[in-house]
C-alpha positions in Angstrom: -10.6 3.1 11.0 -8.7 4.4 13.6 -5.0 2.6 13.4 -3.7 5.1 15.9 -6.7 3.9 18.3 -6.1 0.4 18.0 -9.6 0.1 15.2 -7.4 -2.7 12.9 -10.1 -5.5 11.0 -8.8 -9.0 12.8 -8.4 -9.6 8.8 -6.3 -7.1 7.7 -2.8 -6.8 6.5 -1.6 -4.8 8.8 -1.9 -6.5 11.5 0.6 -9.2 10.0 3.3 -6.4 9.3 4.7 -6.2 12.9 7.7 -8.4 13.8 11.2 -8.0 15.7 12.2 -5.3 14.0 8.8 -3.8 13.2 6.0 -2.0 15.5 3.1 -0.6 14.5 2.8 3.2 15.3 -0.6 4.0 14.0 -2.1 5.7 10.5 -5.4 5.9 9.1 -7.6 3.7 6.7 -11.0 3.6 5.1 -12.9 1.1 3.3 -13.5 2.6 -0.7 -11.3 6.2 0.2 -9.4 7.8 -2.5 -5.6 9.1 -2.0 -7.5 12.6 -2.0 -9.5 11.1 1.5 -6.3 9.9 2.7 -4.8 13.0 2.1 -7.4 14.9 3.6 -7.4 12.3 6.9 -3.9 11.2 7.9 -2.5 13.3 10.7 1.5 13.6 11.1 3.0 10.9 12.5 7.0 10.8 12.3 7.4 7.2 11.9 10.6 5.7 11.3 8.9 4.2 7.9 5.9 5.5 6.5 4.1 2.4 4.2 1.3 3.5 2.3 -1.0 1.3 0.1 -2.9 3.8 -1.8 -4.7 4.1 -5.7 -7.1 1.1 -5.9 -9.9 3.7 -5.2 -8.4 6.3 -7.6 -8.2 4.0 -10.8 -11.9 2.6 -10.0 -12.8 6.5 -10.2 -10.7 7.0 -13.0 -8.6 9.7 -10.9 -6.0 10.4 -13.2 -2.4 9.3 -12.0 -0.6 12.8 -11.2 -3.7 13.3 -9.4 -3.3 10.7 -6.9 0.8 11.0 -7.3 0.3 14.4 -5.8 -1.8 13.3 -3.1 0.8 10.6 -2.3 3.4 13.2 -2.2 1.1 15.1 -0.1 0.6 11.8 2.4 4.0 11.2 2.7 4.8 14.9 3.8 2.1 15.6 6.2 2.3 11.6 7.7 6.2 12.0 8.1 8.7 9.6 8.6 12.4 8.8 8.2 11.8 6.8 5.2 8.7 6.4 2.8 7.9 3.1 1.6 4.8 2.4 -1.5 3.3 -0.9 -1.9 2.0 -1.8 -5.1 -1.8 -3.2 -6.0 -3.6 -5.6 -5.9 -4.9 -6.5 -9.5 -8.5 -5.3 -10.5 -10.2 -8.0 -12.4 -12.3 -5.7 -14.3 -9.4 -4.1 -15.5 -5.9 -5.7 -14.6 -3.6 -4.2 -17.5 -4.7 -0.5 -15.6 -3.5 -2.0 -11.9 0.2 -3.0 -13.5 0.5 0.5 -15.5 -0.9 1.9 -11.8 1.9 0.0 -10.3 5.0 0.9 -13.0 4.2 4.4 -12.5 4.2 4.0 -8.9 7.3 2.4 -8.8 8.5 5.9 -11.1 7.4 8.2 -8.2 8.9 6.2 -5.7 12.2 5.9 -7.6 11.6 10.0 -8.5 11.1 10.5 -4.6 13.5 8.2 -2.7 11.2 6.1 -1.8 11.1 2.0 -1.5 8.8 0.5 -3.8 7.3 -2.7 -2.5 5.7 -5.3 -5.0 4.4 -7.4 -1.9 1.0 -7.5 -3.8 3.1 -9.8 -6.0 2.0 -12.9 -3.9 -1.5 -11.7 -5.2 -1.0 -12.3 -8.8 -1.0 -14.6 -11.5 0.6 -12.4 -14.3 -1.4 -9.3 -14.1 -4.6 -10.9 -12.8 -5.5 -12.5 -9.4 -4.3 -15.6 -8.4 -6.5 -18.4 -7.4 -8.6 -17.3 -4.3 -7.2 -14.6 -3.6 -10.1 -12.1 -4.2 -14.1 -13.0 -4.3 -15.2 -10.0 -5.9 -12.2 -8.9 -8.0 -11.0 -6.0 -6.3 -10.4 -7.2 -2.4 -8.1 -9.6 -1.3 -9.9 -12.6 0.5 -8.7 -12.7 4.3 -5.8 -15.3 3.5 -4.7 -13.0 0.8 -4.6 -10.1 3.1 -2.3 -12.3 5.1 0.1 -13.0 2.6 0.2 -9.4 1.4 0.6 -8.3 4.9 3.4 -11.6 5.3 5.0 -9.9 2.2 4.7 -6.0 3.2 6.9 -7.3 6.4 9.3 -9.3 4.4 10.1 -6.7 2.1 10.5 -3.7 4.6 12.7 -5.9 6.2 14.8 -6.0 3.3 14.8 -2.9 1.9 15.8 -1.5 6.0 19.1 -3.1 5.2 18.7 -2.1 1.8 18.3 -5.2 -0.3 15.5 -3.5 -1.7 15.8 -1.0 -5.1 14.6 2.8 -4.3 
């Protein structure tokens, strides 16, 4: 998808991030890529916050984590930004203890980087599994759960811009 070009899924997160105080400027996503796709695609962008949701693809490849920490590193540097904010993931059924060790790690290299860490996938879970109806196939959110995520993505950039949020 082109974000940049306007190419947002009518069901997607992002399109519920936006509000008073927050514009989409643009980025890049595709369906099944890996942080070392992302890497490879995002252009600079100098936004005032970059938000990347990144690693569900690495941990269903088995990518191991200072793989994919590197290629966040990497996304954050070449997309820009005045600030850098990582969301956490969604649970993987198949797996959901790997998706909260993903996520306490990612919360480490945001910490180790400056970053906000934002647990909006939170809304998503039930302990370390999915909640009720919130996925159909154990690794996608269903469209109302890619509402609330993108509901919660908003909510917590908001906070952590006036810095109720932990780095």
């Amino acid at each position: 998808m082109d974000f940049a070009g306007g190419e947002i899924a009518a069901e997607s997160w992002v399109t519920r991030v936006s509000s008073e105080h927050l514009e989409f400027v643009g980025g890049w996503a595709r369906g099944g890529a890996s942080t070392a796709d992302m890497r490879a695609g995002i252009a600079p962008l100098d936004p005032d916050v970059l938000v990347i949701l990144a690693g569900t693809n690495d941990l269903l490849q088995q990518v191991p984590f200072e793989v994919s920490a590197a290629n966040l590193v990497a996304i954050s540097r070449i997309g820009g930004g005045d600030e850098v904010a990582v969301v956490s993931l969604p649970p993987l059924a198949a797996d959901p203890s790997a998706s909260a060790a993903y996520n306490r790690r990612l919360a480490g290299l945001a910490d180790d980087n400056g970053w906000l860490f934002l647990d909006a996938s939170a809304v998503l879970r039930d302990g370390d599994d999915w909640s009720d109806g919130a996925t159909a196939d154990g690794v996608h959110p269903t469209p109302r759960a890619q509402a609330e995520l993108g509901l919660a993505v908003r909510a917590e950039l908001e906070r952590g811009l006036t810095g109720e949020v932990g780095r």
